[in-house]
N, C-alpha and C positions, 0 to 999 in steps of 0.2 A: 798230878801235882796239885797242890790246894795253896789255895791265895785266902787271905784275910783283908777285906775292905773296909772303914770306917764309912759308914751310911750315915746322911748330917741329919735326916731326916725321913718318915715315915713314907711311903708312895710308892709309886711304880719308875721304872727305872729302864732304860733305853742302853743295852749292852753295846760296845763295840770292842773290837780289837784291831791290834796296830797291828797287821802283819808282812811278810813279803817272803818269796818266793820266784824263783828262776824259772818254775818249770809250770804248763798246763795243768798238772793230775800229781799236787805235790802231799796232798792229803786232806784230810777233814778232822774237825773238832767238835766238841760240845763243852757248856759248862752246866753243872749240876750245883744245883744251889738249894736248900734244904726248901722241902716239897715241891721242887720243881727240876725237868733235866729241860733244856733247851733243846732242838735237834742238831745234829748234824750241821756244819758248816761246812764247806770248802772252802780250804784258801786259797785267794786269788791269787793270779800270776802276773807277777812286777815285773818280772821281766830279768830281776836282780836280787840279790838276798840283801843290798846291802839296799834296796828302794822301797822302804816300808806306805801301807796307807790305811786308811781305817776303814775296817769294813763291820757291818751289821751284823750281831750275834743274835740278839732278839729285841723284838719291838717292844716287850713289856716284859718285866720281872718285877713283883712285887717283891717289897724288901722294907725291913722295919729298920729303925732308926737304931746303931749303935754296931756292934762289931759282927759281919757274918763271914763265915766261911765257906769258899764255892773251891770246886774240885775243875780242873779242865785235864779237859779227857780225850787225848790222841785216837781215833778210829785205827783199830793195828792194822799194821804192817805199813800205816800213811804216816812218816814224819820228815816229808824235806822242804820244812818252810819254817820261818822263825815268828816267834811273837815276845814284840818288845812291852807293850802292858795295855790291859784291860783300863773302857774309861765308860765313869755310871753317870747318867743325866738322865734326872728326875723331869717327867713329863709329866 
């Protein structure tokens, strides 16, 4: 699925996601952002689909100032946990 974020400004940038998940072993992510893929995440287990919390996608993604577009990428066969949106904080 690909998202478009407006970046206020030129830097590196601090990924996270809001997610949740009922179970242990509900699957893994990544997001791929032009010259860069992130690894692998796991997402954590809430306990509940409806108890979201934000967890670390990557410590740094360089990102230029203005409109980019990043892909997030289900690892197959892993999709039982939800993600309500991505948040970027320039470090």
């Amino acid at each position: 699925m690909k998202y478009t974020v407006a970046i206020p400004s030129s830097g590196t940038y601090r990924v996270k996601a809001r997610t949740s998940s009922k179970y242990a072993d509900a699957g893994s992510f990544r997001l791929e952002f032009p010259g860069l893929t992130t690894a692998y995440v796991r997402a954590q287990n809430t306990t509940q689909h409806e108890a979201f919390l934000l967890q670390d996608v990557s410590g740094g993604v360089p990102l230029n100032a203005g409109q980019v577009t990043f892909t997030f990428r289900v690892a197959a066969g892993q999709s039982n946990f939800n993600v309500d949106y991505f948040q970027f904080e320039k470090i």
